[in-house]
C-alpha positions in Angstrom: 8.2 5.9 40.5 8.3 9.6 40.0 10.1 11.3 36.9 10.9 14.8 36.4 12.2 16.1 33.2 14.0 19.5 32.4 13.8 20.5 29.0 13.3 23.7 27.2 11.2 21.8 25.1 8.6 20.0 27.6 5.7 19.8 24.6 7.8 17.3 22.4 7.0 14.8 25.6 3.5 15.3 25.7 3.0 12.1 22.9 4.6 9.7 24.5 3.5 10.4 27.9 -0.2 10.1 27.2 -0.1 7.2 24.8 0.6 3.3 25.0 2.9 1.8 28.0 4.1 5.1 29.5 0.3 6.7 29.3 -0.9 3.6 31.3 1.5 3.6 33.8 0.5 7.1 34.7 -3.3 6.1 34.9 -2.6 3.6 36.9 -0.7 5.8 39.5 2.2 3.8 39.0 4.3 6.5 37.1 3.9 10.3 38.3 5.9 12.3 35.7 6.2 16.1 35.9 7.5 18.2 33.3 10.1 22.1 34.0 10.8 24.3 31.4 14.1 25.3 32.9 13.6 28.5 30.3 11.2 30.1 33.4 13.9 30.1 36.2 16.0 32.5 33.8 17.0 35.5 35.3 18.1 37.1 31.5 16.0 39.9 31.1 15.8 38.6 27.2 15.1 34.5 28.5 18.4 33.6 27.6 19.1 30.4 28.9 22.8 30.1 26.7 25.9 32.3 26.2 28.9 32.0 24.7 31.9 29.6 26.2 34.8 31.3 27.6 38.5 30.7 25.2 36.0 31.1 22.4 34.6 28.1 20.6 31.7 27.7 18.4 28.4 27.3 19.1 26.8 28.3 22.3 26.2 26.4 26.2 23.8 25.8 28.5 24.1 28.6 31.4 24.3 26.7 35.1 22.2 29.2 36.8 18.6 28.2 35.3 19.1 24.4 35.5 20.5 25.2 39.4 17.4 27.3 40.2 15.3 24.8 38.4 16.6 21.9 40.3 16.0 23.4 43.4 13.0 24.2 42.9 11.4 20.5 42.0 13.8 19.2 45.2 11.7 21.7 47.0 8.4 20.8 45.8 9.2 16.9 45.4 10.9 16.7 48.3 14.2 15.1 46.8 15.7 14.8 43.1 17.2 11.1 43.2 19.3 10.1 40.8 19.9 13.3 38.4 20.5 12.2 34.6 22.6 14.4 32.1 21.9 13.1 28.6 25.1 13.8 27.3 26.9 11.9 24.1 30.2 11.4 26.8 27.9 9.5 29.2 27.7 6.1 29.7 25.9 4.4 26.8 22.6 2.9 28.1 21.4 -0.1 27.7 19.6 -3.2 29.3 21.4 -3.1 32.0 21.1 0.8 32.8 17.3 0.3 32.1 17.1 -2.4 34.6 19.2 -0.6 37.5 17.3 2.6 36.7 13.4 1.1 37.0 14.9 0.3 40.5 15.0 3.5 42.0 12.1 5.6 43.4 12.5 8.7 41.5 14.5 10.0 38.6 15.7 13.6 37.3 16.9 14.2 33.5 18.0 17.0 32.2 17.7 17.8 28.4 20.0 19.8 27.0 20.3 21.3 23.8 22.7 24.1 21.9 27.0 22.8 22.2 27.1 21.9 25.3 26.8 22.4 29.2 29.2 24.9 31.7 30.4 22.2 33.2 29.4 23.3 36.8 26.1 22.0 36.0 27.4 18.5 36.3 28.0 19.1 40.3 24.5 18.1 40.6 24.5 15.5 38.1 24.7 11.7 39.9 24.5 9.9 36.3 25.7 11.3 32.4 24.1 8.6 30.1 24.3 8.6 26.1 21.8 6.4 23.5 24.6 5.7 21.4 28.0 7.2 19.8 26.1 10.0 17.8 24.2 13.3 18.2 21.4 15.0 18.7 19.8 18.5 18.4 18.8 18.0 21.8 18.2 15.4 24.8 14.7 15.2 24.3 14.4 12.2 22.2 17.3 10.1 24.6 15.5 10.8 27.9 12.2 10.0 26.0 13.9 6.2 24.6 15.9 5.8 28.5 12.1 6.4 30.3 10.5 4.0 27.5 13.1 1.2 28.4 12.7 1.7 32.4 9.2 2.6 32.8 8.3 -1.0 31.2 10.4 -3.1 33.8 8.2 -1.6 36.4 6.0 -3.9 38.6 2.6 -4.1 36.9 3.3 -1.6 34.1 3.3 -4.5 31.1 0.3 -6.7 31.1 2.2 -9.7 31.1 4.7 -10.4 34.1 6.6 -12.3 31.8 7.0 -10.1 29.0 10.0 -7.8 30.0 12.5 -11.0 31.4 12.1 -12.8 27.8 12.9 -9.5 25.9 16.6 -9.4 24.0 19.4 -8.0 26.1 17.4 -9.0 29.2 19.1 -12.6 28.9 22.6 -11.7 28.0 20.9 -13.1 24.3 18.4 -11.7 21.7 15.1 -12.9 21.5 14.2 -16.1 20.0 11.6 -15.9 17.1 7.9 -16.1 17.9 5.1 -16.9 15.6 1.3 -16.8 15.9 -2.0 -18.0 14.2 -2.4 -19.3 11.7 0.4 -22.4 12.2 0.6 -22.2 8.0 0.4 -18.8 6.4 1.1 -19.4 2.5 2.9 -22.2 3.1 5.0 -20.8 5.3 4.7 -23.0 8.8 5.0 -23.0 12.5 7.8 -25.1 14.1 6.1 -28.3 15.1 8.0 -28.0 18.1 6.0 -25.1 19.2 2.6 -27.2 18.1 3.8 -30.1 19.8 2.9 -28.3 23.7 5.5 -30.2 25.2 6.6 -27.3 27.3 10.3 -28.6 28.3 11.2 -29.0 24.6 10.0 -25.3 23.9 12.0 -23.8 26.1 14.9 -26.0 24.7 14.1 -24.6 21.1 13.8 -21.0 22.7 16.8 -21.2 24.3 18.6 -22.9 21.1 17.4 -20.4 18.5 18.0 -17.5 20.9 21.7 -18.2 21.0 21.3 -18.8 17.4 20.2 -15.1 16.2 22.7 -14.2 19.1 25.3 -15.6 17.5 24.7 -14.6 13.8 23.8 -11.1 14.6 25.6 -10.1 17.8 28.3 -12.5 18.6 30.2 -9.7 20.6 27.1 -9.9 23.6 28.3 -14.0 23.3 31.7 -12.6 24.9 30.7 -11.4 28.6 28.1 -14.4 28.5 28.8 -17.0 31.0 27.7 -20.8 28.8 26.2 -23.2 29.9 27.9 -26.5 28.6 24.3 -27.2 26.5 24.9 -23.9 25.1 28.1 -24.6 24.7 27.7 -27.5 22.4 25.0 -25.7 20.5 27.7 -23.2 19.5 30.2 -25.3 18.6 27.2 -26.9 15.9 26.9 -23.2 15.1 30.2 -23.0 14.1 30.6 -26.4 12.0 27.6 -25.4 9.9 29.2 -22.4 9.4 32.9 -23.4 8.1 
């Protein structure tokens, strides 16, 4: 997958890029990531890449002309943008879901933004506006940073275990059940026998169980697009009677 990031910031990436899944993924030559400061296609004799909106308004936007040039410029030398992101706090929020459409596609574009805004023409070249969640930020730095962290992982070969990224929460339509390692009784706090037991059809039962469980204590509302099984079904109705 290739990545290319517009920010007038590029040095806050430079951490996460070299370091844990993301680092990997680039020695490996499975992620090829390439960082424009849009700030050196300016044509502002003083580097300005912002001016003030039109009607008045405070604050200050994002001038088209720098992101245009910019953009063109890595289609020219990449050969194509793909999908162009807009971190934006009107996007679409991003989740699981986004994360798992987006690791499916060759190449991805986002553009960082910072200041009040954009001039909207920008968004002519924009294919996708995506938001973290219903708040803001001093820029989109730290939401293209968290939307490459989610993708980047779902890539083939990037975690060491193939199995790692399907059993994660939100992957299932559920939250993860809870896991537990050595040693089986840790101040007298113990393992589940079931998990002791290596029966392996009765440990994906419990999984399953105490996944729809925590899903149901702590995020019922993801319970409401979830199509149940009739097991699951009957666990929730339990769920419910221990509750009342």
């Amino acid at each position: 997958m290739k990545i290319d990031i517009l920010s007038l910031f590029p040095e806050m990436f430079g951490g996460t890029l070299s370091s844990s899944i993301i680092g990997k993924a680039i020695e490996k030559n499975i992620l090829d990531v390439s960082l424009t400061n849009f700030r050196d296609f300016t044509t502002d004799r003083q580097n300005h890449v912002d001016d003030y909106p039109y009607g008045g308004g405070a604050g200050m936007l994002l001038q088209a002309q720098p992101i245009y040039d910019a953009l063109a410029d890595v289609s020219e030398k990449r050969g194509s943008l793909g999908r162009v992101i807009l971190l934006d706090p009107a996007g679409r929020k991003f989740d699981q879901k986004a994360a798992e459409e987006l690791a499916k596609e060759p190449q991805l574009t986002f553009i960082c933004g910072h200041y009040e805004g954009y001039d909207e023409r920008i968004k002519q070249l924009v294919t996708d506006e995506f938001s973290i969640g219903d708040f803001v930020l001093t820029g989109g730095e730290l939401g293209a940073m968290v939307m490459i962290d989610a993708t980047v992982r779902l890539l083939p070969e990037v975690l060491g275990n193939s199995a790692s990224a399907p059993g994660d929460s939100f992957s299932s339509g559920l939250l993860e059940y809870p896991q537990y390692t050595r040693p089986a009784d840790f101040r007298g706090l113990k393992v589940p026998d079931v998990l002791l037991s290596g029966n392996h059809q009765k440990i994906a039962e419990w999984r399953q169980k105490e996944a729809l469980y925590k899903t149901y204590q702590r995020r019922p509302d993801l319970l409401e697009e979830r199509q149940l099984s009739e097991k699951e079904k009957h666990w929730l109705s339990l769920f419910k009677q221990k509750r009342s």
